[in-house]
C-alpha positions in Angstrom: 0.0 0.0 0.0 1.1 3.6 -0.6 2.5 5.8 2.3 1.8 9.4 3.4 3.7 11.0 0.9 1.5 9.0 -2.2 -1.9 9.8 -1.0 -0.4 13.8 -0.1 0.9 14.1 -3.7 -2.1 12.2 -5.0 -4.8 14.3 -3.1 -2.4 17.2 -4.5 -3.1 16.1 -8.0 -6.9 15.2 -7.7 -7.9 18.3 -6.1 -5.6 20.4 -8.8 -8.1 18.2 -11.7 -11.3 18.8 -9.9 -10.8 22.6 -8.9 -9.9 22.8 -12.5 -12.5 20.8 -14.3 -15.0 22.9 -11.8 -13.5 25.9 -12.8 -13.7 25.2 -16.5 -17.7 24.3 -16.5 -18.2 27.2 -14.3 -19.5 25.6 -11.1 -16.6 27.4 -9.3 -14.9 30.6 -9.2 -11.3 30.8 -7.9 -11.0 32.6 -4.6 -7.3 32.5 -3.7 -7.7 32.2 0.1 -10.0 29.8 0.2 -7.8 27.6 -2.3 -5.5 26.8 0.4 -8.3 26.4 2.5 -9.7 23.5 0.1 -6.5 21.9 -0.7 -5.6 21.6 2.9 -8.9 20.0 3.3 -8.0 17.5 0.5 -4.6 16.4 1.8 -6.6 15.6 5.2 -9.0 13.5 3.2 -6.3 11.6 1.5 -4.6 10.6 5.4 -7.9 10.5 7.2 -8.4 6.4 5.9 -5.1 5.7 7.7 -5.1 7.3 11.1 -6.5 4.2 12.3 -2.5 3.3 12.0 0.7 4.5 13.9 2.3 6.3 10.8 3.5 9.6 9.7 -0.2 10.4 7.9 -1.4 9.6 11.4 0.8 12.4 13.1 0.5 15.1 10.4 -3.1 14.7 10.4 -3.6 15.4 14.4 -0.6 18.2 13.9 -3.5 19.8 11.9 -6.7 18.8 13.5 -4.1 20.6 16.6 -3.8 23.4 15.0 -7.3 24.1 13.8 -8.6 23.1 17.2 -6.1 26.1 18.8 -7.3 28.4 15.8 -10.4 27.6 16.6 -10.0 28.6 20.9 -8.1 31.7 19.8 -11.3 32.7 17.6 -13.3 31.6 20.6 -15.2 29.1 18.8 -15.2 26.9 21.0 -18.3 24.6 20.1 -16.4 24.2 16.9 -13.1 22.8 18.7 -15.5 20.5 20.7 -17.0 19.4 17.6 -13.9 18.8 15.5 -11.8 17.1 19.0 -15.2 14.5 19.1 -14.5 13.9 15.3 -10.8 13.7 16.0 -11.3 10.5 17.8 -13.5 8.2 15.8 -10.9 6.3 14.2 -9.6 5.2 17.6 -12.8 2.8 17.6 -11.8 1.3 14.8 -9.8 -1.9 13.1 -6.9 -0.8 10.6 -8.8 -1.0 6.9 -12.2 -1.0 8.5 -14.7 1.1 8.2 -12.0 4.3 7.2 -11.4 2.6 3.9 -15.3 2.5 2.8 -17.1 4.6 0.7 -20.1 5.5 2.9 -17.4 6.9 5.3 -15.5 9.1 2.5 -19.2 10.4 2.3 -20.4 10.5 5.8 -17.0 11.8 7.6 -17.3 15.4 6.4 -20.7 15.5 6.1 -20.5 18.0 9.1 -18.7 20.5 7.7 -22.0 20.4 5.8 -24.6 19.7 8.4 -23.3 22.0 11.5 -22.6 25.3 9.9 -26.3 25.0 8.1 -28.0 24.2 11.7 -26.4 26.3 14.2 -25.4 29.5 11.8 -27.4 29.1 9.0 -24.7 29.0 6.6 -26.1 28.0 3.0 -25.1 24.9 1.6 -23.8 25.9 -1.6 -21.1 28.0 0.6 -20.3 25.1 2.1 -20.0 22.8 -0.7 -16.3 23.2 -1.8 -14.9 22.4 1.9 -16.9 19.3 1.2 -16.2 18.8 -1.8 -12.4 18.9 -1.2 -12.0 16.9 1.8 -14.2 14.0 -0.6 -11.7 13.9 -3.0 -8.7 13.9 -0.9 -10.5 10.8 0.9 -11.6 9.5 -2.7 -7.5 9.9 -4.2 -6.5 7.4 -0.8 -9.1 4.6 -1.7 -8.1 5.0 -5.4 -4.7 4.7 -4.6 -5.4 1.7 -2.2 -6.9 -0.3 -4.6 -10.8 0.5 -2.8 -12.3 0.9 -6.2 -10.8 -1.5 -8.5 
């Protein structure tokens, strides 16, 4: 199986080809600073699948769930840190290759970045969308690159 590095480069590439095939049927319009927003998101998608493991992936993914959770204090948002440190620990319930390397879970693990902005700020969906979006395809460049889907 690929390491870290494969599914960061590969996220890389498949977010690059989706922005881009967005941005050429017109679904999306480039906003620079949230760019690096969405490819951040994707590279999390691609090592999400393998913190279940003791690996690099695993320890650059909490360095950045750590860091958002911090941003997220100093902004004082903190129902959002609570949020993201109960999502942070789902994979400890699981089995290496279990239910992180599915396909309902690359749909159903960032479904809150849809589902709690909407609820509790009323933040419109289609505003949301890209951060969804992004973290999909990083998670959907890992089970590609694992063989999920073949």
């Amino acid at each position: 199986m690929p390491g870290y590095k494969v599914h960061v480069s590969g996220s890389v590439v498949a977010g690059a080809l989706v922005l881009l095939g967005l941005v050429n049927i017109g679904l999306y319009v480039i906003d620079p600073e949230q760019v690096i927003s969405l490819f951040v998101l994707c590279v999390l998608g691609a090592l999400f699948p393998d913190i279940d493991t003791d690996s690099k992936g695993k320890r650059i993914f909490y360095s950045g769930m750590l860091l958002m959770s911090l941003s997220l204090i100093y902004l004082e948002r903190f129902k959002w840190a609570a949020y993201l440190g109960v999502l942070a620990m789902l994979p400890g319930i699981s089995a290496h290759r279990g239910w992180t390397h599915t396909w309902w879970a690359m749909l159903l693990v960032p479904m809150p970045m849809l589902i709690l902005p909407y609820y509790l700020y009323g933040q419109p969906f289609p505003t949301l969308l890209p951060y969804y979006v992004a973290f999909v395809t990083g998670y959907f460049s890992h089970l590609l690159l694992d063989r999920k889907f073949i």
